[in-house]
C-alpha angles and dihedrals in degrees: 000000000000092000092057101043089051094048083047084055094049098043087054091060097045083054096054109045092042088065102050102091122202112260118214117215108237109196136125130192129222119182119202120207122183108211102193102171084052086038093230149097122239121204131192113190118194114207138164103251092209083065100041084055098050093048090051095045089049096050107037084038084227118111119245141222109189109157091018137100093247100059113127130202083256091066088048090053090044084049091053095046089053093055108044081045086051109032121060141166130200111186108188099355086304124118118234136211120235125214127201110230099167159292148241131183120235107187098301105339115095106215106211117190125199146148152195127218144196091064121140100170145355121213087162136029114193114183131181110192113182103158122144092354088104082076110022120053091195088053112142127189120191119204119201110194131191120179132129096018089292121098113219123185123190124187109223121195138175082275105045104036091163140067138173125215120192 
């Protein structure tokens, strides 16, 4: 009697850890600096670059290296065309335009710096962030924001790709 209700137990907790599946955190950071003295805004995204290469591969149907020795200066210029597809600011209801300044890898985070310039003040920051959520529908991105001596942060999902500061 002992035996099987051991080898119940134990068939329970098989069970019940078998099932539990691992559960990968899908985030990426993006932190927002107005330079007013140099009149733009400076932005750092943080992104796995696992994930940035199977979204580009998913959506230019053409497989990526990025943070690999194989990366080519094709995969650059795909890198640059999705975000500037996924990642727009608006300062002051008016779209901006981003440029890619560069990019540098950190384990397995590629660090991707960019700016926008022109830009004398800002009274609002709209921002619509859709990056990986093509692929991933527990995809966060975390926007950190600091203008106007205030930080603002917004959480931005497959389902709320906008957000507003003030």
């Amino acid at each position: 009697m002992k035996k099987l209700f051991r080898n119940s137990i134990l068939l329970l907790l098989f069970v019940m850890f078998s099932s539990m599946t691992v559960h990968k955190f899908y985030v990426a950071i993006y932190k927002v600096e107005f330079a007013p003295q140099k009149k733009m805004v400076q932005i750092t995204t943080r992104i796995f670059v696992d994930d940035l290469n199977i979204a580009l591969g998913k959506k230019y149907s053409k497989k990526t290296f990025l943070g690999e020795d194989k990366e080519s200066e094709n995969d650059i210029i795909l890198l640059k065309k999705y975000l500037a597809e996924k990642f727009i600011i608006k300062v002051n209801g008016e779209q901006k335009p981003m440029n890619f300044l560069s990019k540098e890898l950190e384990n397995n985070v590629l660090i991707c710096y960019l700016n926008s310039k022109e830009i004398s003040k800002i009274k609002t920051l709209e921002i619509q962030n859709s990056v990986l959520t093509e692929i991933y529908d527990e995809q966060q991105n975390i926007i950190q924001a600091n203008f106007n001596g205030e930080k603002h942060s917004l959480l931005l999902t497959s389902e709320k790709i906008n957000g507003m500061l003030k």
